[in-house]
C-alpha positions in Angstrom: 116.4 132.9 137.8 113.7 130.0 138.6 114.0 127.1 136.4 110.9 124.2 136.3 111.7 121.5 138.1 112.2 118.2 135.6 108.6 116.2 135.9 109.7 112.2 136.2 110.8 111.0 132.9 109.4 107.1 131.7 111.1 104.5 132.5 114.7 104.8 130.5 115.2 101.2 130.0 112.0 99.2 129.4 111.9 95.5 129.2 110.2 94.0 126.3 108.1 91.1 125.3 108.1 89.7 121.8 104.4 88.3 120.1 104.0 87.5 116.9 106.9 86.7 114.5 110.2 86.4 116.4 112.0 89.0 114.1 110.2 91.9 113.5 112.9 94.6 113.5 112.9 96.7 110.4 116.1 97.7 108.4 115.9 101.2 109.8 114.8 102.3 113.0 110.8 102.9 113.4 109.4 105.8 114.4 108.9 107.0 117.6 105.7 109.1 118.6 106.7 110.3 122.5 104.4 110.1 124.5 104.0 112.6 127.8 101.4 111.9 130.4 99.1 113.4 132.9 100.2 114.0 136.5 99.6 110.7 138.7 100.6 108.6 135.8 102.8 105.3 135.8 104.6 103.4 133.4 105.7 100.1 133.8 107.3 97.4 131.1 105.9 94.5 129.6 108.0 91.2 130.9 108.1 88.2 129.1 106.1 86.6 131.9 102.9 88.8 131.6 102.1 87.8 127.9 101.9 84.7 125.7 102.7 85.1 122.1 103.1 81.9 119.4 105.5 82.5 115.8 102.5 83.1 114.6 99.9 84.5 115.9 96.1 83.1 115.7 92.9 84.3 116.2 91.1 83.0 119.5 95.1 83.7 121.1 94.4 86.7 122.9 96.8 88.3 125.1 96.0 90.8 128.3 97.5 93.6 130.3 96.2 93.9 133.1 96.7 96.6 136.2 94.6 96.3 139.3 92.6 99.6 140.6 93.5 101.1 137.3 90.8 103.2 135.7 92.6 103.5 132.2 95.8 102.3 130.6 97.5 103.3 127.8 99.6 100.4 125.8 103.0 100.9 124.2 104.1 99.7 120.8 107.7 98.8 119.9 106.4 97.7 116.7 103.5 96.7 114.8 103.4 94.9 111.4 99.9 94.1 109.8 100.2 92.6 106.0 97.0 92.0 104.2 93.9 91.7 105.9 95.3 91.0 108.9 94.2 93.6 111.7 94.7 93.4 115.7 91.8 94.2 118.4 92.4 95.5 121.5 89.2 95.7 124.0 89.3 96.5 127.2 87.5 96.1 130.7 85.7 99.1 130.5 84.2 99.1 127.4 86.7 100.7 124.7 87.7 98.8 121.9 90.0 100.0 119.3 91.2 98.3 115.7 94.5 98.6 113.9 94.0 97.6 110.4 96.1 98.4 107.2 100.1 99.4 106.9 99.6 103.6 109.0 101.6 101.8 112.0 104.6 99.7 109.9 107.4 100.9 110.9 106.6 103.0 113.8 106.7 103.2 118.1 103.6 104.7 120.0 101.5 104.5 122.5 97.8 104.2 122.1 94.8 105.8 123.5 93.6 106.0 126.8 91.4 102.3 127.1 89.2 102.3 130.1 89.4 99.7 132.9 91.8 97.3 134.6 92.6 95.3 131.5 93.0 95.5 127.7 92.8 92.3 126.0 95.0 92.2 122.7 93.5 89.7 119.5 95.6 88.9 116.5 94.1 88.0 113.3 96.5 87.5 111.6 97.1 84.8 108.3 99.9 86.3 106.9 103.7 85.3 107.9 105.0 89.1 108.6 102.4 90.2 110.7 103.1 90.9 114.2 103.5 93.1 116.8 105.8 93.8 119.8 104.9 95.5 123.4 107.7 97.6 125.7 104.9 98.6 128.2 101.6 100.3 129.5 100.6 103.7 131.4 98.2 103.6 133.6 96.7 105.9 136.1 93.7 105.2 139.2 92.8 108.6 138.0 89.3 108.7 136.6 90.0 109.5 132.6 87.3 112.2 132.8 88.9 113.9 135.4 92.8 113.3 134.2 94.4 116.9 132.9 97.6 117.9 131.9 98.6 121.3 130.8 100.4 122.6 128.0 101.8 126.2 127.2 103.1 128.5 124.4 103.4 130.9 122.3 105.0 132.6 119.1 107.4 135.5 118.0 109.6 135.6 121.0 112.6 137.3 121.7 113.8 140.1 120.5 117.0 142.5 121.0 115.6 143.5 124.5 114.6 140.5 125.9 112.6 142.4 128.5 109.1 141.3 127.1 110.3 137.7 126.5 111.3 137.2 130.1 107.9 138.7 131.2 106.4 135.5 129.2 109.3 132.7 130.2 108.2 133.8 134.1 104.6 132.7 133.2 105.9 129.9 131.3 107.6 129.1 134.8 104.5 129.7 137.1 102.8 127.3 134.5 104.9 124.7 135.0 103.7 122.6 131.8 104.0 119.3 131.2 105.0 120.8 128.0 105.6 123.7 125.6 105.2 124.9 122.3 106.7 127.9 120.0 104.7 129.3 117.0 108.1 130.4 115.4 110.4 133.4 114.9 111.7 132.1 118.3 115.0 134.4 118.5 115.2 137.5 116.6 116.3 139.1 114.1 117.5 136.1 112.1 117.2 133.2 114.2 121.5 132.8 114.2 122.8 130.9 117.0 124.2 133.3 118.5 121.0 135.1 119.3 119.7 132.2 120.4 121.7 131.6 122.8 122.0 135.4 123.9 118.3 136.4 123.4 116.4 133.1 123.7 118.6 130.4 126.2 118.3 132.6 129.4 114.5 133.0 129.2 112.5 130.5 127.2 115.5 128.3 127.5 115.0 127.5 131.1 112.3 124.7 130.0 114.0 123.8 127.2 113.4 120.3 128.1 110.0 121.1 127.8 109.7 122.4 124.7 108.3 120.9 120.6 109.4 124.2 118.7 108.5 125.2 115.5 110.3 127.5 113.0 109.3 130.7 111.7 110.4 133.2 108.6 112.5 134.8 110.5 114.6 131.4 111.7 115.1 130.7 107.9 116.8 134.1 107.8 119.7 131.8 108.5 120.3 129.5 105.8 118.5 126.5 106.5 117.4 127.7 109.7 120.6 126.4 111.0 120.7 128.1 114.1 117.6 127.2 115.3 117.8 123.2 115.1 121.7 123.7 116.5 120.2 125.4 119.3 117.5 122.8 119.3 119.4 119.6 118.3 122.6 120.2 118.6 125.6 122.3 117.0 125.3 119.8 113.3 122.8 117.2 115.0 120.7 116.1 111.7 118.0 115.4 114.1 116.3 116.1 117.6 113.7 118.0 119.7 112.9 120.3 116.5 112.8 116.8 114.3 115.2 116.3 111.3 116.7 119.5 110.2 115.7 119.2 106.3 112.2 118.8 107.1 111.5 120.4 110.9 108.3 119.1 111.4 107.0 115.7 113.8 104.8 115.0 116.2 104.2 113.9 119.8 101.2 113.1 122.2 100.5 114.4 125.5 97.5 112.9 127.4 95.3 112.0 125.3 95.9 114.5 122.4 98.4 114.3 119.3 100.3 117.3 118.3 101.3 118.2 115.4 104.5 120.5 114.9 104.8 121.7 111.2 106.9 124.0 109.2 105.6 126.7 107.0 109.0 128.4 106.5 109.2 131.9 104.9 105.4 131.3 104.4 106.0 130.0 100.6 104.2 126.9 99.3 104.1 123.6 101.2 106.1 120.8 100.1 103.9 118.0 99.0 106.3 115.8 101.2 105.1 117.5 104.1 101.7 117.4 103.1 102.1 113.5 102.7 103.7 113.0 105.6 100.9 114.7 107.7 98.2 112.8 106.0 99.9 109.4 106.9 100.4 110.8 110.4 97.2 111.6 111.0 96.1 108.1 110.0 98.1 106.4 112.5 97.0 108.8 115.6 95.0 106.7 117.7 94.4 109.4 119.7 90.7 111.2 120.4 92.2 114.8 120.1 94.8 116.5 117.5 96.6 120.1 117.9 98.8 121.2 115.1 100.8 124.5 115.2 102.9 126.3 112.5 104.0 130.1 112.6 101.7 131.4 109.1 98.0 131.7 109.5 95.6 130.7 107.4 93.2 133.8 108.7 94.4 137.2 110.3 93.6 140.7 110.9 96.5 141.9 111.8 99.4 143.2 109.5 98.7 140.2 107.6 95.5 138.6 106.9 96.4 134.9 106.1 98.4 132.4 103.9 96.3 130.1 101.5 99.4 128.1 101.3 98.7 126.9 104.4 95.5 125.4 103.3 97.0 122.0 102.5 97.6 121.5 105.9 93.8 122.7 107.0 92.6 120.1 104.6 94.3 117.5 106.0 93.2 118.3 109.4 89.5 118.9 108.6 89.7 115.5 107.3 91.1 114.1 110.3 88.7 115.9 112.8 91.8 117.8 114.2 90.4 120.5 116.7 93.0 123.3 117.2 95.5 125.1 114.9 98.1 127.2 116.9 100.0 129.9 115.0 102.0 133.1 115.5 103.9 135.7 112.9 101.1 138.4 113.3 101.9 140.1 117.1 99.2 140.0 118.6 96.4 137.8 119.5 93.4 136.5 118.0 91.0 133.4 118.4 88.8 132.3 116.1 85.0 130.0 116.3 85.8 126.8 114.6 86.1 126.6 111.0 86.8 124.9 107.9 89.6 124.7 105.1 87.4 127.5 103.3 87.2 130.1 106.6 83.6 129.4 106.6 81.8 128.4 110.4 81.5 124.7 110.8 80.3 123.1 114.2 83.0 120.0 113.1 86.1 123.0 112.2 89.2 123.6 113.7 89.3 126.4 116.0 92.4 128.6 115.2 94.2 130.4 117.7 97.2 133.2 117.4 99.1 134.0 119.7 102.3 136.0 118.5 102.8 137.4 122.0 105.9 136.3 123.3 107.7 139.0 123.4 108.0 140.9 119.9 107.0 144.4 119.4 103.1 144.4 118.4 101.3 144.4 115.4 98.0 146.4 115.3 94.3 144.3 114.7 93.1 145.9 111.5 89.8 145.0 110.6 87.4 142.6 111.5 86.4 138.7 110.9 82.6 137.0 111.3 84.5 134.7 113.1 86.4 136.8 115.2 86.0 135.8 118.7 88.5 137.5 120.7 91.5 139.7 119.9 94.0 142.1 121.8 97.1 143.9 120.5 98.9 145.5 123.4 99.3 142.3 125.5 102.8 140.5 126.0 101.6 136.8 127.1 101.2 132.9 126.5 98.5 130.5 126.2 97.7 128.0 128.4 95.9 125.0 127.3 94.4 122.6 130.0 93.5 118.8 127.8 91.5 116.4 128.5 90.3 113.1 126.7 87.2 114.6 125.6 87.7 118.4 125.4 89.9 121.5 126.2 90.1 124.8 128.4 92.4 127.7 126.9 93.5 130.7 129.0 95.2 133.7 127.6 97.6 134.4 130.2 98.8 138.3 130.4 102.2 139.0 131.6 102.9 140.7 134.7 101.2 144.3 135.4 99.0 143.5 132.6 95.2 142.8 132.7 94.0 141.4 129.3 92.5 137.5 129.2 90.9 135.1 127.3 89.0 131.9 128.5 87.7 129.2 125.9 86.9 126.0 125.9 85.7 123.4 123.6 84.6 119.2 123.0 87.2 117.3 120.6 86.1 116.5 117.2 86.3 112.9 118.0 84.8 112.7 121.6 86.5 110.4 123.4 87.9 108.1 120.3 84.9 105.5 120.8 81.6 106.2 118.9 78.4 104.6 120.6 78.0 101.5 119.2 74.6 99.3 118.7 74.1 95.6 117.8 72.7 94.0 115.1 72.1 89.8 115.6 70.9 87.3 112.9 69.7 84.2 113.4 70.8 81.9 110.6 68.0 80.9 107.6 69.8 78.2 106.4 72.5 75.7 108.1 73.4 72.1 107.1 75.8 69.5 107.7 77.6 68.0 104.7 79.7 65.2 104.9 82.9 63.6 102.5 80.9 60.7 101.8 78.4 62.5 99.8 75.5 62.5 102.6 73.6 65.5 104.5 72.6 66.2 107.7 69.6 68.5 108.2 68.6 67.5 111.8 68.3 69.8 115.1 72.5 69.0 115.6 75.3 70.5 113.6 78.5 68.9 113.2 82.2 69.1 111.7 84.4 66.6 112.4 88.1 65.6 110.4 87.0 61.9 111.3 83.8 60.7 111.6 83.3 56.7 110.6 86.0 57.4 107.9 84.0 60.8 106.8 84.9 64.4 107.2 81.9 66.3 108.7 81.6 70.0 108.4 78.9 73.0 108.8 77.4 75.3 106.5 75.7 78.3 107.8 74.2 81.4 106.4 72.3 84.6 107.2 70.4 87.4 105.5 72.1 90.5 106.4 70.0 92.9 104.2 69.2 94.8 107.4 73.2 95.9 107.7 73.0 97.6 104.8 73.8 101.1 104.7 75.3 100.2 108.2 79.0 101.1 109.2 80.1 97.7 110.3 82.7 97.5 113.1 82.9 94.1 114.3 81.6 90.9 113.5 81.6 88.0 115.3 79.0 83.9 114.8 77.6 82.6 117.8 77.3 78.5 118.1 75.5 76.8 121.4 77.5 74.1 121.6 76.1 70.4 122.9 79.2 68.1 122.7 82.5 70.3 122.9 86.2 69.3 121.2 89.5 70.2 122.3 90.1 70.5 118.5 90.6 74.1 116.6 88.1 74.3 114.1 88.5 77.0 111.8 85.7 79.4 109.8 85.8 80.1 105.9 83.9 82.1 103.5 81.7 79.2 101.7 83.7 78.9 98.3 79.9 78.6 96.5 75.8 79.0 96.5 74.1 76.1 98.5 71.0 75.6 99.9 70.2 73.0 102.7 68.5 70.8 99.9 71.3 70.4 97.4 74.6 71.4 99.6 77.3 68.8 99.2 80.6 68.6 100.6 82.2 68.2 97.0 80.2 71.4 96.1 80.7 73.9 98.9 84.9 74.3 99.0 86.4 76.5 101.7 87.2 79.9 100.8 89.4 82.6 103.1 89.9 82.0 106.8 88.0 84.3 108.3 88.2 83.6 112.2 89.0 80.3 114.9 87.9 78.7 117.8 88.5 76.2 120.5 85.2 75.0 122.0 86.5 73.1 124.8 83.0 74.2 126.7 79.9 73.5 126.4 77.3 76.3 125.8 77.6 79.8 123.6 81.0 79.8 121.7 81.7 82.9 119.8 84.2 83.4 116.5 85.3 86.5 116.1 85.5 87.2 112.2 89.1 88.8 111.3 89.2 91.9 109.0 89.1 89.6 106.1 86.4 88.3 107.8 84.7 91.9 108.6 85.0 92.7 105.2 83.2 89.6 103.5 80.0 90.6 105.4 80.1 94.5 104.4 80.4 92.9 101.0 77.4 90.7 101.6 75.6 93.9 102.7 76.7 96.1 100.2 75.6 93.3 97.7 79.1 93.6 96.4 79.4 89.7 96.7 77.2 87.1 96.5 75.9 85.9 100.1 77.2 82.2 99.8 77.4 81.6 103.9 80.6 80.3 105.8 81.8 76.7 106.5 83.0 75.4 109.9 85.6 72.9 109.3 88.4 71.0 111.3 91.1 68.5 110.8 90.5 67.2 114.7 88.8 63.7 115.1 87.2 65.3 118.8 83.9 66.2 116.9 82.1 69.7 118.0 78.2 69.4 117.7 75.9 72.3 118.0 72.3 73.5 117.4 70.9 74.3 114.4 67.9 76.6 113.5 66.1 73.4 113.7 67.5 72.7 116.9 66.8 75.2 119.9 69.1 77.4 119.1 70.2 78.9 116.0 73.4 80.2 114.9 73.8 83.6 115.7 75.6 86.0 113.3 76.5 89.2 115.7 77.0 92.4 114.0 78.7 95.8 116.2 77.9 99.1 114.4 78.2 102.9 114.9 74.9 104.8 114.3 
């Protein structure tokens, strides 16, 4: 009996690099999302010596990883803690740029997309004490992301008393050779006990067990609890393992570039609203440009059955999410469907479903017909085989032995490849002005801020018109100074804390509002601030008109003054907006 030969496993014992706040581990352990890569992959840790962190962690501190001839990497998360408006940016050589905001990753280990290039340069902005984030390491590959594949292989309604027709469909599981496998449910049959799961199931499907994210069917909760099928999975009492925690038996994992999502319909009765939000807060953290779930009930079938509306929660969810595929079993046979929405109606942003009960059980009949009916057989014994990429997928009904039946599909990810085309928008400022402690103005071609300047604090007022960002979906914002005279100082940004104008602005008038981004200009010539989230935010709200438009005030305690040019001057302060169409 051929067994798959073990692909190399990541690195068992990665070294780690604390930034941010020294002690970041939670009272329980976070959760971990594994991660499985393509072929020609490499994973290496993150040592203390390749990145620079500070107890608390500023903007203009940016951190890199870097590997050289890389065409993507992929960076690891132990941890990551944002509080507030606090978000981190990674951007990388190549283009990609990808934003954690909000609490979807407290608490939890992954990995996050594919980020082209050589580098990936990682920006905190964070204000508040708590936030922070720790490394273990980075994937990488010389393989062009475009071209990287990696392959993976189920199927649902497996073994029954003979076994004969479940071996036939293990063999192509073999010649396969996945980087991993799925199971639709009703694995070992007739009641999913251990016993004929390890007589029916562990000498044919349980040669790649390694391999293999199950999920339960009906027939596994024929045995209270379905306790034979996580002690097969697990371990005899384990509460948790491959097939996730034992009272809940559903998780998730990523392969490539693509999350699943293994869920548990059980006997087909209603979903459990803590399932529902626990996929919905999943979802939110995946990162990743393309999302598979699978569960054993259908939400359309023409088979024996024609479809569970209990499992319409979970369509919801996905919809929302752009998810792409749904795989699912309990009818025997096979059946693929165009994509669609929650409702079973043809959408060109749906979820393409696909059934594939064929792994070994006696068949059901295809009874009827669907609109979106695309391709059906029910006298076929087989698996599917799904070839991912970062961008899309091929999927190949593969019959068993002596049999002739297939299926090709393919299909473009919801999400292309996770980063939208994005355009600029740049403003020149219409008003700027230095005000000063003593109760003086400047309004010259020069700006200024100083913390000491003849026994006066100088600082800079700025403002744009940003009435053509309206309507706009705002990604990134950064201000733009062409600076004269530089300063080893850190001078800091704030939302103006009232309405001026460069006639009647005062230093007593105009008091500093939020932090909304930092800079060092120790060079002379452009000097961009990027704005943090809290930052990002405060000019949606000036688009939206949700706030009042009051500007932003460059101040600093350092006595090295910065000067730079006004809209008098030659060049005005630039206000530089990133949006997706």
């Amino acid at each position: 009996m051929t067994a798959i030969a073990p692909r190399a496993p990541l690195c068992a014992a990665l070294a780690t690099a604390l930034i941010g706040a020294a002690a970041l581990a939670p009272a329980h352990a976070a959760q971990r999302t594994l991660q499985l890569s393509e072929d020609a992959t490499h994973s290496k840790p993150v040592s203390a010596a390749s990145v620079r962190g500070t107890p608390l962690a500023k903007a203009g501190a940016a951190d890199r990883v870097c590997e050289i001839g890389a065409k993507w990497l992929r960076v690891g998360f132990k941890q990551l803690k944002l509080s507030g408006y606090d978000s981190l940016v990674l951007t990388s050589s190549g283009g990609d740029k990808l934003v954690f905001e909000g609490k979807h990753w407290n608490d939890r280990s992954f990995t996050t997309r594919a980020l082209r290039g050589e580098c990936v340069d990682i920006q905190p902005y964070f204000s508040q004490p708590d936030s922070a984030f720790q490394l273990d390491r980075y994937d990488y590959s010389a393989v062009a992301l475009d071209k990287a594949t990696v392959v993976v292989a189920g199927a649902g309604d497996i073994c029954d008393t003979s076994g004969n027709a479940c071996q036939g469909t293990s063999d192509l599981i073999v010649s396969i050779n996945p980087t991993a496998v799925f199971t639709a449910g009703d694995n070992a049959y007739n009641s999913g006990t251990l016993t004929e799961y390890n007589n029916r199931y562990a000498p044919t499907w349980g040669r790649f067990k390694a391999l293999t994210s199950p999920s339960p069917g009906n027939h596994d909760y024929s045995t209270t609890g379905a306790k034979g099928y996580f002690d097969y999975f697990n371990g005899s009492g384990n509460q948790t393992g491959p097939a996730g925690d034992r009272s809940k038996g559903y998780y998730s994992w990523d392969v490539g570039d693509w999350h699943f999502i293994a869920l548990n319909t059980m006997s087909g009765g209603t979903v459990a609203q803590t399932q529902i939000d626990w996929l919905k807060s999943d979802l939110a953290a995946n990162t990743k440009p393309c999302t598979a779930a699978y569960f054993h009930h259908p939400l359309l079938s023409r088979g024996s059955y024609s479809g569970y509306s209990q499992v319409k929660p979970f369509w919801d969810a996905l919809y929302a999410a752009k998810a792409d595929l749904v795989l699912v079993g309990h009818d025997h046979n096979y059946q693929r469907y165009a994509k669609m929405d929650p409702n079973k109606a043809a959408a060109s942003d749906g979820i393409r479903q696909v059934l594939v009960g064929t792994g070994g059980r006696a068949f059901y009949g295809i009874s009827g017909s669907h609109a979106l009916l695309e391709a059906s057989n029910d006298s076929t014994f087989g698996v599917l085989k799904l070839t991912l990429t970062a961008t899309g997928y091929t999927g190949d009904f593969v019959p068993r032995a002596g049999s002739s039946y297939t299926d090709r599909f393919t299909g473009t990810c919801n999400k292309g490849n996770g980063n939208p085309p994005t355009q600029t928008l740049t403003l020149n400022s219409v008003r700027d002005v230095t005000v000063k402690s003593g109760g003086s103005r400047d309004n010259g071609a020069t700006l200024y801020a100083d913390g000491s300047d003849g026994g006066q604090v100088l600082r800079g007022l700025m403002g744009w018109d940003v009435s053509s960002a309206a309507g706009k979906t705002l990604t990134a914002a950064q201000v733009k100074l062409q600076v004269s005279d530089r300063s080893g100082g850190t001078y800091d940004l704030y939302a103006a804390g009232a309405a001026w104008t460069e006639s009647n602005a005062s230093y007593s008038g105009v008091g500093l509002g939020t932090k909304i981004g930092s800079v060092v200009p120790n060079a002379t010539g452009a000097q961009t601030i990027a704005l943090n989230a809290a930052g990002l935010q405060l000019v949606k709200n000036w688009a939206s008109g949700a706030v009042a438009n009051n500007g932003v005030v460059l101040a600093s305690s350092s006595s090295d003054g910065v000067d730079w040019s006004s809209r008098e001057g030659t060049n005005a302060p630039q206000l530089i907006l990133t949006y997706t169409p």
